[in-house]
Backbone as JSON, one array per atom type, in Angstrom:
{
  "sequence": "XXXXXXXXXXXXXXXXXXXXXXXXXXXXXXXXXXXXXXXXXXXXXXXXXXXXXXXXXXXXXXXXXXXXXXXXXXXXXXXXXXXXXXXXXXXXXXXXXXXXXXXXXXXXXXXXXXXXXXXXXXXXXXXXXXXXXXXXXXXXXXXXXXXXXXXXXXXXXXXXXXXXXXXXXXXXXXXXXXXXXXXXXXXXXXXXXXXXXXXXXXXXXXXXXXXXXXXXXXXXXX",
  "N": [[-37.72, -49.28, 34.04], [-36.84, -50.13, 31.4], [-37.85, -48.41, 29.77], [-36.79, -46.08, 31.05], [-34.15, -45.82, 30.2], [-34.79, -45.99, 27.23], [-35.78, -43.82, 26.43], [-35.04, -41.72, 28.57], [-34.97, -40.01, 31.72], [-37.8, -39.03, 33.66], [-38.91, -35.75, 33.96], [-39.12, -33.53, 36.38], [-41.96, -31.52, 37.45], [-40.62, -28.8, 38.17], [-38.52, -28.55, 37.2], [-38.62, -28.87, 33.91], [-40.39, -26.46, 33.69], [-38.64, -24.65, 34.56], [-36.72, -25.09, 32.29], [-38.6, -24.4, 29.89], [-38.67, -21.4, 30.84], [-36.19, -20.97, 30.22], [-36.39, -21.46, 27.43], [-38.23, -19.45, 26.35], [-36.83, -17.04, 27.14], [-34.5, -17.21, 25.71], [-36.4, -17.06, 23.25], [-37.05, -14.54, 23.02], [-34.43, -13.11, 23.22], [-33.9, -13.52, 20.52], [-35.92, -12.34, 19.24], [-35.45, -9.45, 20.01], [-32.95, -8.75, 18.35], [-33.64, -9.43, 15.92], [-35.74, -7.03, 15.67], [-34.08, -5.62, 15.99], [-32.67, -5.37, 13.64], [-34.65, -4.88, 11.88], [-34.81, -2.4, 11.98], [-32.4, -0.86, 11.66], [-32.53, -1.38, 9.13], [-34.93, 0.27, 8.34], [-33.78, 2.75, 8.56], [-31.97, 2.65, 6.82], [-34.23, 2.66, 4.61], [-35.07, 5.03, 4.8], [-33.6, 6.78, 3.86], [-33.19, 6.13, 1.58], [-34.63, 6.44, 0.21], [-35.08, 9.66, 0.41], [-32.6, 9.92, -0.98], [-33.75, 8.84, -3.63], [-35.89, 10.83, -3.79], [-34.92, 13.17, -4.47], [-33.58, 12.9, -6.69], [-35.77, 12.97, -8.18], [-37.23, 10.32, -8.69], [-40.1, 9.03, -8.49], [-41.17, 6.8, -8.77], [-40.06, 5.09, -7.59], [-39.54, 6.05, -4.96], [-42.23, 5.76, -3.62], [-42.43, 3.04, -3.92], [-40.61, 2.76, -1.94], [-41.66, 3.63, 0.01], [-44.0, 2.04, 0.53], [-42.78, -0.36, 1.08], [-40.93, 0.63, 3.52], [-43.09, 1.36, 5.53], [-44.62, -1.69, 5.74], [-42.07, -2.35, 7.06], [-41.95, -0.76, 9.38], [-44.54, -2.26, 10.26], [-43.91, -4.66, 10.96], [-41.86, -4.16, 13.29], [-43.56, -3.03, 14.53], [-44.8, -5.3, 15.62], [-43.19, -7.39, 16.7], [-42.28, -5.84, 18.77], [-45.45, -6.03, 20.13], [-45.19, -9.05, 20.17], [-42.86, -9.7, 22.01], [-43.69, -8.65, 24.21], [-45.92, -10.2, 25.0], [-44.54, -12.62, 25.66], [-42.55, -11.9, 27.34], [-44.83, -12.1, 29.59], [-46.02, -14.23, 29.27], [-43.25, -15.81, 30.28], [-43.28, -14.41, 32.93], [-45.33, -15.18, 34.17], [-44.81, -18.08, 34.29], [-42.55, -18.27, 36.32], [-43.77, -17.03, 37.91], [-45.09, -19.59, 38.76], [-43.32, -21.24, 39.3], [-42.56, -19.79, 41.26], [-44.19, -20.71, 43.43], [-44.63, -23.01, 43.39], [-41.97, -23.25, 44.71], [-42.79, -22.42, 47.49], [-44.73, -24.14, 48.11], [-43.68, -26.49, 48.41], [-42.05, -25.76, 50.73], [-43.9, -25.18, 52.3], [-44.43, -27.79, 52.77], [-42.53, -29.18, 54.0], [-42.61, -27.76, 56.22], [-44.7, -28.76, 57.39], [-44.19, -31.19, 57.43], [-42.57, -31.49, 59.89], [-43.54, -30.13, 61.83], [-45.61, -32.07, 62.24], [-44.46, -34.62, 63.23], [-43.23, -33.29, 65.53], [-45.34, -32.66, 66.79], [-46.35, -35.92, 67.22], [-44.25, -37.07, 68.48], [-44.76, -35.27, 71.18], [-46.24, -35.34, 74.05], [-48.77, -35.47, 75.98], [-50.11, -36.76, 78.24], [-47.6, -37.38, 79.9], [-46.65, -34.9, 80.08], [-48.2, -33.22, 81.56], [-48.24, -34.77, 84.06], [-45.73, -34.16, 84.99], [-45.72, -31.64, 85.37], [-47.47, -31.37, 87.26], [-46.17, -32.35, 89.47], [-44.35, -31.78, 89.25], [-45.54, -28.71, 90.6], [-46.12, -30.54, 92.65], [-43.57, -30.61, 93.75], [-42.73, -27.68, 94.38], [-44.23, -26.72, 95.92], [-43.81, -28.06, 98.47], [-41.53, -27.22, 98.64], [-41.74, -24.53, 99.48], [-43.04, -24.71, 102.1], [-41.02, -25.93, 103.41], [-39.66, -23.71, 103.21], [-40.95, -21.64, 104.56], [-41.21, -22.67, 107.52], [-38.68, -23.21, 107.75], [-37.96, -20.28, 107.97], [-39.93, -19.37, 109.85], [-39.11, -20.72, 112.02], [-36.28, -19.69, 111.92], [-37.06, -16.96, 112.88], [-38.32, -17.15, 115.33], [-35.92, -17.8, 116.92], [-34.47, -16.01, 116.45], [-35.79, -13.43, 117.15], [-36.35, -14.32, 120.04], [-33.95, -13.31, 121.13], [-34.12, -11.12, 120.6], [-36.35, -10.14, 122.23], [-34.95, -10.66, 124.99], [-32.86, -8.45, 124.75], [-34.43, -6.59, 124.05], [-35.76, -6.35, 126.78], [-33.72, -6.04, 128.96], [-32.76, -3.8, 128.14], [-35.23, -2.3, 128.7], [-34.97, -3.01, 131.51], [-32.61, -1.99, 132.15], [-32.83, 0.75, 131.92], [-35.12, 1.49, 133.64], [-33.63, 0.99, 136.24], [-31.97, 2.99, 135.85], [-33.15, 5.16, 135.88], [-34.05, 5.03, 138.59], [-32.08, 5.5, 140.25], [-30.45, 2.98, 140.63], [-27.87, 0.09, 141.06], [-27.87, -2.16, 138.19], [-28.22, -5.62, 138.38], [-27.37, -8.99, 137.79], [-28.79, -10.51, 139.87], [-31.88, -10.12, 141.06], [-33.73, -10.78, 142.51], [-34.2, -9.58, 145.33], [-35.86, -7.37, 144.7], [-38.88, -6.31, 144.79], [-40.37, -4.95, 142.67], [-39.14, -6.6, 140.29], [-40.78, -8.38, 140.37], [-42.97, -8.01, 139.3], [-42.82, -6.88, 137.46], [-41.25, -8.51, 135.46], [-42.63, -10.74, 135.49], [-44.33, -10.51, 133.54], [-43.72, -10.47, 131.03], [-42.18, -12.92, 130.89], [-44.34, -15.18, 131.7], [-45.7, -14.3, 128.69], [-44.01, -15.05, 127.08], [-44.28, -17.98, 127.63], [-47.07, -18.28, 126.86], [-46.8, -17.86, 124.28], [-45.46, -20.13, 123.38], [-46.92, -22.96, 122.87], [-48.68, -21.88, 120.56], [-46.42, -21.92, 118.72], [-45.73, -24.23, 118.43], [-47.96, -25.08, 117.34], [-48.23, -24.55, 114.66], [-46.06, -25.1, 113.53], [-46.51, -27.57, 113.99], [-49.08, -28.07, 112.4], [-47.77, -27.2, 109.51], [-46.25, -29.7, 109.54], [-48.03, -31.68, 109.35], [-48.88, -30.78, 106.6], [-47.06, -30.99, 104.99], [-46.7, -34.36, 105.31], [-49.06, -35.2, 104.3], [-48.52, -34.67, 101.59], [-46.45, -35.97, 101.18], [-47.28, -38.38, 101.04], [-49.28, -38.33, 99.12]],
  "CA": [[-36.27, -49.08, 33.94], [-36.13, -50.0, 30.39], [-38.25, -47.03, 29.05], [-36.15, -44.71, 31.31], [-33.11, -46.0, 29.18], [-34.61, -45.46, 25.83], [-36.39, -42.41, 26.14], [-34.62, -40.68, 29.38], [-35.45, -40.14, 32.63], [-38.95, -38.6, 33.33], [-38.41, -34.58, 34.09], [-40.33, -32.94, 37.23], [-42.73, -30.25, 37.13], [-39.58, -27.73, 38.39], [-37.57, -29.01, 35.57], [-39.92, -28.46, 32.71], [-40.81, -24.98, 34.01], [-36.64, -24.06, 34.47], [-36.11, -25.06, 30.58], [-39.54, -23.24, 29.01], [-38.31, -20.34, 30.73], [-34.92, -20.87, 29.4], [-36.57, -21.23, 26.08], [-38.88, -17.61, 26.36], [-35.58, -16.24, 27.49], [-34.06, -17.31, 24.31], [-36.83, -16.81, 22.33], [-37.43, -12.81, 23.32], [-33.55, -12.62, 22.96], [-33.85, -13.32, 18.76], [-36.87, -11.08, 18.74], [-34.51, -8.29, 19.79], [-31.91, -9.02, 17.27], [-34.55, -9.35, 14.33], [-36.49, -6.11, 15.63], [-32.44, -4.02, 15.87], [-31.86, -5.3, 12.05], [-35.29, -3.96, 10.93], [-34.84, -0.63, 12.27], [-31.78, -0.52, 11.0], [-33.44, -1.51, 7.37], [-36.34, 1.47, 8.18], [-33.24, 3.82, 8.58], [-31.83, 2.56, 5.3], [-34.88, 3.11, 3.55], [-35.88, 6.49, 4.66], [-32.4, 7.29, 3.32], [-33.18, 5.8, -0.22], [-36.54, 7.64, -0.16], [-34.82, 11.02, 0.25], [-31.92, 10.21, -2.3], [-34.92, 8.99, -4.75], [-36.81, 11.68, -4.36], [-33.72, 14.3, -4.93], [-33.28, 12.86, -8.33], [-37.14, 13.03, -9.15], [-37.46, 8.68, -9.13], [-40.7, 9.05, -7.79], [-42.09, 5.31, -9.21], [-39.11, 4.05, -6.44], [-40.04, 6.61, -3.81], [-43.46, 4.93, -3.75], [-42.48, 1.45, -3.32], [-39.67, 2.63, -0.52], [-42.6, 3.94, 0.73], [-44.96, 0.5, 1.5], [-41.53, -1.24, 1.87], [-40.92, 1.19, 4.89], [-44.78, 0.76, 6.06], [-44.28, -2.73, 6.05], [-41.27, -2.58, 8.0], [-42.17, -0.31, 10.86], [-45.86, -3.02, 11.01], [-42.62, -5.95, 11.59], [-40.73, -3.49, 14.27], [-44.43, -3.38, 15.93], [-45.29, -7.12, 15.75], [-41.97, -7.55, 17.25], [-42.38, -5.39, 19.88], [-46.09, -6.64, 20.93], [-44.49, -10.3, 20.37], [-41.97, -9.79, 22.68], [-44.65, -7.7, 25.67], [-46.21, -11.09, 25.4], [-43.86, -13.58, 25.6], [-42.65, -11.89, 28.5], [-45.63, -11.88, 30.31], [-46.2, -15.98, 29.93], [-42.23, -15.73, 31.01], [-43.28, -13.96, 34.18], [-46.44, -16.65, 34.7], [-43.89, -19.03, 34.78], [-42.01, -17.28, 37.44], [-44.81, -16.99, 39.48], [-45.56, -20.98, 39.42], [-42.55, -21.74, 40.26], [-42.36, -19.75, 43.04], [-45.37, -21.0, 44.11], [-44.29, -24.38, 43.51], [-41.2, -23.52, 45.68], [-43.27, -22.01, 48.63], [-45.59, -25.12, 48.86], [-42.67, -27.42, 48.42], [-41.41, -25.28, 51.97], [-44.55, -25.4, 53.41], [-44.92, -29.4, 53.03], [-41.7, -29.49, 54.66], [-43.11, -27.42, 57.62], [-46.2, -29.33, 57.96], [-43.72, -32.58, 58.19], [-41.71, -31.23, 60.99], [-44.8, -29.8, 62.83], [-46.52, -33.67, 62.32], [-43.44, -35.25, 63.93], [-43.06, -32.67, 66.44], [-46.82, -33.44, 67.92], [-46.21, -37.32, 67.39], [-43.51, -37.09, 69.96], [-45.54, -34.72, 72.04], [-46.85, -36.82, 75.12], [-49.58, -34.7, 76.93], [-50.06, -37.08, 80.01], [-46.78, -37.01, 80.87], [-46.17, -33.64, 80.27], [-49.25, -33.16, 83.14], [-47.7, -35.38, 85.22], [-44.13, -33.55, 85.06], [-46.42, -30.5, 85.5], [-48.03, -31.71, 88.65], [-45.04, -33.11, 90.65], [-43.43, -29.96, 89.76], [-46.44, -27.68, 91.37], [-45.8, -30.34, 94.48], [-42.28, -30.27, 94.52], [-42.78, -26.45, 94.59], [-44.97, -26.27, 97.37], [-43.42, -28.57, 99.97], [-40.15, -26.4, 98.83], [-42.22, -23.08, 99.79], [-43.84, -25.39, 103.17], [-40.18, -26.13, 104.13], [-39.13, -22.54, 103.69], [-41.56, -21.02, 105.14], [-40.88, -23.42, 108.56], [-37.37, -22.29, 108.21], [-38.4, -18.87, 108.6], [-40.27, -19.2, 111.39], [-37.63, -21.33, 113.2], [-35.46, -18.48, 112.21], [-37.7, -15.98, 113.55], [-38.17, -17.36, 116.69], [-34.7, -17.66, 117.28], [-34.17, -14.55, 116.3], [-37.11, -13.07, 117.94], [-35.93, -14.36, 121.51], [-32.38, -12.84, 121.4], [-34.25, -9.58, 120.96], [-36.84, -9.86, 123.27], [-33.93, -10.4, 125.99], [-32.0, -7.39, 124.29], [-35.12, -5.27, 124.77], [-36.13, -6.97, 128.26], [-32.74, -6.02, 129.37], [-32.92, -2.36, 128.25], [-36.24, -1.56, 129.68], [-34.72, -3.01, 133.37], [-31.56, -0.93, 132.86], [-33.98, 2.03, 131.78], [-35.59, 1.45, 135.04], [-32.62, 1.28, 137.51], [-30.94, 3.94, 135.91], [-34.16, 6.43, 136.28], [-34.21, 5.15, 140.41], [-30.29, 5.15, 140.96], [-29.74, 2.14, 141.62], [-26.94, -0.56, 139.77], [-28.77, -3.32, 137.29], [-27.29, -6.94, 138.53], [-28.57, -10.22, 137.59], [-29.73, -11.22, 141.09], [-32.82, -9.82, 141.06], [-34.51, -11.66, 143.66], [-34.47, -8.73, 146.04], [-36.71, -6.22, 144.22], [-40.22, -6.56, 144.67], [-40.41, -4.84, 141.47], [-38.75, -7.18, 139.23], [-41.31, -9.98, 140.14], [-44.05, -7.98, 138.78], [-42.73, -6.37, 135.79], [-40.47, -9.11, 135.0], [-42.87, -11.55, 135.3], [-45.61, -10.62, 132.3], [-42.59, -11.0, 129.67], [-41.72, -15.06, 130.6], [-45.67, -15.34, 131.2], [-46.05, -14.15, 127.55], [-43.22, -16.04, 126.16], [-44.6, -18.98, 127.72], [-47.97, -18.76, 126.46], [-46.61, -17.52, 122.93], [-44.8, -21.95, 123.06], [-47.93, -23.5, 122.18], [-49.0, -21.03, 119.54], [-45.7, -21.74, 118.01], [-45.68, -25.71, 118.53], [-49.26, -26.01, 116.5], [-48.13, -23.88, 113.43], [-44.87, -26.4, 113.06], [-47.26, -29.51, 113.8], [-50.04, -28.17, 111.09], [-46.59, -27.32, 108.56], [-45.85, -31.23, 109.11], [-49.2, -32.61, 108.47], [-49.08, -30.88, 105.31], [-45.98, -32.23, 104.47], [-47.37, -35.28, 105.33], [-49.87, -35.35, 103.04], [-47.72, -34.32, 100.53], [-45.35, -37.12, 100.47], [-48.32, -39.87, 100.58], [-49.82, -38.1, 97.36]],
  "C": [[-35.83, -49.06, 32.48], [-36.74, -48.28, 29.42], [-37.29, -45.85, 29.59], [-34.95, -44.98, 30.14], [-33.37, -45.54, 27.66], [-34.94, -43.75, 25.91], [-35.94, -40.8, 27.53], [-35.11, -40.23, 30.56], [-36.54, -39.15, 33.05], [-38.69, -36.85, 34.26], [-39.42, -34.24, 35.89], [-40.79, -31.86, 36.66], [-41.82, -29.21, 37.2], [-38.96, -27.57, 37.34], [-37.86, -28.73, 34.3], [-40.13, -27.06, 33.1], [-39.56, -23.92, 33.56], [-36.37, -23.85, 32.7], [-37.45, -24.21, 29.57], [-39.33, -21.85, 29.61], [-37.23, -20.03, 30.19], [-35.87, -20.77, 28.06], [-37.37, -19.48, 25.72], [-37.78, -16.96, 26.47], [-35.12, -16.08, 25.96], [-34.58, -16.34, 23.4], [-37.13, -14.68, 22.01], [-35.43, -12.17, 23.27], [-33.64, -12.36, 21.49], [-34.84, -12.25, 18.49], [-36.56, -9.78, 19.26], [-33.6, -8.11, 18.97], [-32.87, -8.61, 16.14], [-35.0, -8.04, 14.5], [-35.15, -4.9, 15.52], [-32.18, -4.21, 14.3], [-33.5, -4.71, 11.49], [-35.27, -2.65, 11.19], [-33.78, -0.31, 11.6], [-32.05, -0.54, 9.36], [-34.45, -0.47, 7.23], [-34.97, 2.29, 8.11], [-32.53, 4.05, 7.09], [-32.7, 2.9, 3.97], [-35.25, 4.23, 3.24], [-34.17, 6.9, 3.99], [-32.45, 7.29, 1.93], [-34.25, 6.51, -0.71], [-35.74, 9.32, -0.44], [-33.83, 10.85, -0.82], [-32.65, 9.89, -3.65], [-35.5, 9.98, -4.8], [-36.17, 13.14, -4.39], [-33.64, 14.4, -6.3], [-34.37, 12.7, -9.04], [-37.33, 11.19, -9.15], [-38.82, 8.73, -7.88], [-41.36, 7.97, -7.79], [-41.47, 4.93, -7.63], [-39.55, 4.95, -5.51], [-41.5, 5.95, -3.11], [-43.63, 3.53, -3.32], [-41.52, 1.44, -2.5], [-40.58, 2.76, 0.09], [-43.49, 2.87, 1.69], [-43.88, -0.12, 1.78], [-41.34, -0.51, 4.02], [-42.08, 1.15, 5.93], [-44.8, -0.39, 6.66], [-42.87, -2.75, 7.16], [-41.54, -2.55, 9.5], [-43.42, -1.41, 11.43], [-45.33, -4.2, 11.8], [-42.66, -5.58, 12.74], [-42.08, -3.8, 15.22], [-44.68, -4.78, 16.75], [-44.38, -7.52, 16.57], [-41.82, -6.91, 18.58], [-43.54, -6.17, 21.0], [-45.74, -8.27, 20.81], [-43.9, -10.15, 21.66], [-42.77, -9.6, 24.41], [-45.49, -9.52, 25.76], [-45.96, -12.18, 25.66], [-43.19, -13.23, 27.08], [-43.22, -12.14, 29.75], [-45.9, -13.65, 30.4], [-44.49, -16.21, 31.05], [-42.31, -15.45, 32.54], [-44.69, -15.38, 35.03], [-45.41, -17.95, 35.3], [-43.04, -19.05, 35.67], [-42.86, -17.57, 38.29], [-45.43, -18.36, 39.41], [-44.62, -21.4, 39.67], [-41.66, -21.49, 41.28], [-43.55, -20.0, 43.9], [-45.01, -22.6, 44.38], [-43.32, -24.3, 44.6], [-41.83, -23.48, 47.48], [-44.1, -23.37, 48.85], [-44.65, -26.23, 48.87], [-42.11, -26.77, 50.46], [-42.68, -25.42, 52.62], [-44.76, -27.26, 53.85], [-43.45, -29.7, 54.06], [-41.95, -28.97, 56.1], [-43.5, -28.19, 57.91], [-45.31, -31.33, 58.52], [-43.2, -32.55, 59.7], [-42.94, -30.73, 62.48], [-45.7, -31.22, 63.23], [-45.49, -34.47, 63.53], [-43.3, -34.81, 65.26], [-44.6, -33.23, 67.59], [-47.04, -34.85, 67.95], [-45.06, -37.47, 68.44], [-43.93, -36.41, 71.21], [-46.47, -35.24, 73.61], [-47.77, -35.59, 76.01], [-50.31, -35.18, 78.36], [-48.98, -37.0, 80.7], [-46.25, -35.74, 80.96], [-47.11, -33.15, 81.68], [-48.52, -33.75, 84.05], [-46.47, -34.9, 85.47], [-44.58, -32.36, 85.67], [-46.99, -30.28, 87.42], [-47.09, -32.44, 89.86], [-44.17, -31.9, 90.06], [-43.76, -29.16, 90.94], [-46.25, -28.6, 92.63], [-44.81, -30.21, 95.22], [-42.42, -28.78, 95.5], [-43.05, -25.92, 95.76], [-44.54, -27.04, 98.64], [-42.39, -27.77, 99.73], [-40.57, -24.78, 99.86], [-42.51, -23.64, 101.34], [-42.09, -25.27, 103.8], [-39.19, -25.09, 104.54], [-39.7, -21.95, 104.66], [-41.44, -21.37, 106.73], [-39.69, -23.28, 108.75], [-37.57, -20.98, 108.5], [-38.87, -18.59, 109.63], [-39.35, -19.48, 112.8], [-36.75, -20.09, 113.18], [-35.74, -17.29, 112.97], [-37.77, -16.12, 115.14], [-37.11, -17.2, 117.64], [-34.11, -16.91, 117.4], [-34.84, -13.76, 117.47], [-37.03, -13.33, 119.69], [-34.93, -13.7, 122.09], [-32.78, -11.23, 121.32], [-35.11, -9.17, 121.64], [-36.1, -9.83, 124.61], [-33.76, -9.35, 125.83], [-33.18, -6.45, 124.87], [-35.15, -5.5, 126.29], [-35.03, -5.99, 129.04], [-32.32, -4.42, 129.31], [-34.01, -1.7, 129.05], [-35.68, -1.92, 131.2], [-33.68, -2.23, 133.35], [-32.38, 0.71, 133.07], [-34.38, 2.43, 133.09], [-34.98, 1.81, 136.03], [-32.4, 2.82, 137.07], [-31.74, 5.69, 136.25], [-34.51, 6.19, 138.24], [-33.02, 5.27, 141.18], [-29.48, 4.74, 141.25], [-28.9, 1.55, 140.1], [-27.9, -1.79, 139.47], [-27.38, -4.33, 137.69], [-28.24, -8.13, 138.46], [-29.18, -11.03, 139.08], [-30.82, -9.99, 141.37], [-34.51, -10.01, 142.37], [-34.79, -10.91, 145.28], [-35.58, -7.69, 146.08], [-37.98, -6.35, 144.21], [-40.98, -5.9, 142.98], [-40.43, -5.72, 140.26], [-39.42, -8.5, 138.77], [-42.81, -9.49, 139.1], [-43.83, -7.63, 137.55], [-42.25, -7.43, 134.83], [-41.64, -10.57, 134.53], [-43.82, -11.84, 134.13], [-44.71, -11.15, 130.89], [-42.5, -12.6, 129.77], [-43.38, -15.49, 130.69], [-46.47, -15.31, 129.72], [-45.23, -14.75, 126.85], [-43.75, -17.24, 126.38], [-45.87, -19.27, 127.07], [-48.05, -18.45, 124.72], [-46.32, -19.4, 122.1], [-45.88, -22.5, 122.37], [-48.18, -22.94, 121.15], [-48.04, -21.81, 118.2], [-45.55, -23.68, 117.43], [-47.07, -25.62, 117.23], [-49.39, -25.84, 115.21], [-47.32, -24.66, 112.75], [-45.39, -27.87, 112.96], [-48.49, -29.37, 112.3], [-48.3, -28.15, 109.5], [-46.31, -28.74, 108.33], [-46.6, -31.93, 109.04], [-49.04, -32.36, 107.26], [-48.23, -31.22, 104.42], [-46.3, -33.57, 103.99], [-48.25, -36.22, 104.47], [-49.44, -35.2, 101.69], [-47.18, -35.53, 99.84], [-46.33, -38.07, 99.85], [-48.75, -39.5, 99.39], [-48.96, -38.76, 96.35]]
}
């Protein structure tokens, strides 16, 4: 605590990166300034060169001459200065977007850690598996409504037909269809294979509803 006080509080790696690019920034700003005033000093000289060497001063033409030499070797230096100062500038760029991206991935990798520490994989099975039996006594108890429905159904139109084939009948011999029946020697034989087959259809239907409620059965006790 006391060193942070004298000497200031200790920078991060982000921080330090942020201000040496501020400083390259800087520094590649003055080395445009310095490299616009020597050009302007090369344009000055080739100017003094041609009015020297109008009036014959050819000693001074001579030393505008390496003066101007020298200048333009500045203007270069200044140029490849600058191509490389950029280029650490851009390095620095690219670590601290590298720094930012692994700074985002550590923040994934926390949220993904947390996420599978709350994760419970027995009881997710077990939520899994009393689902799949809810499911299936739901499908067991439809399916046993359906049939009940069917049946129910299924009788009201075996009458309906029953009841057309005997008018069918009369109405092809002449006579009138009445529910006393008990006259017709006919009606015992035709009539009688239909309630013979409904009757032996009962059982059929009884052992399909008693297996449906064993497996119920078994269901619940699981």
């Amino acid at each position: 605590m006391a060193f942070a006080a004298i000497f200031g509080r200790r920078k991060s790696p982000e921080e330090v990166m942020r201000e040496q690019q501020r400083l390259l920034n800087r520094t590649i700003r003055e080395l445009d300034r310095e490299r616009a005033k020597l050009e302007q000093q090369e344009k000055k000289i080739i100017a003094d060169i041609k009015k020297m060497a109008k009036q014959g001063q050819m000693d001074a033409v001579k030393i505008m001459a390496k003066d101007l030499v020298r200048t333009r070797s500045f203007v270069k230096k200044f140029i490849l200065m600058k191509a490389n100062i950029q280029a650490v500038s851009l390095k620095i760029q690219t670590l601290r977007s590298t720094a930012a991206m692994a700074n985002a991935m550590k923040g994934v990798t926390k949220a993904m850690s947390r996420m599978n520490a709350k994760m419970n994989l027995p009881q997710m099975q077990k939520i899994m598996m009393e689902f799949e039996k809810q499911s299936e006594i739901m499908d067991m108890k439809e399916e046993m409504m359906n049939d009940t429905m069917d049946d129910v159904i299924g009788e009201d139109n075996e009458d309906e037909e029953s009841e057309q084939v005997v008018q069918q009948v009369f109405d092809e011999l002449g006579l009138v269809f009445s529910d006393e029946l008990t006259g017709l020697p006919m009606a015992k034989t035709q009539l009688g294979a239909p309630a013979a087959a409904a009757s032996a259809k009962e059982p059929v239907a009884l052992d399909a509803d008693s297996d449906l409620q064993s497996r119920l059965d078994n269901l619940r006790r699981e």
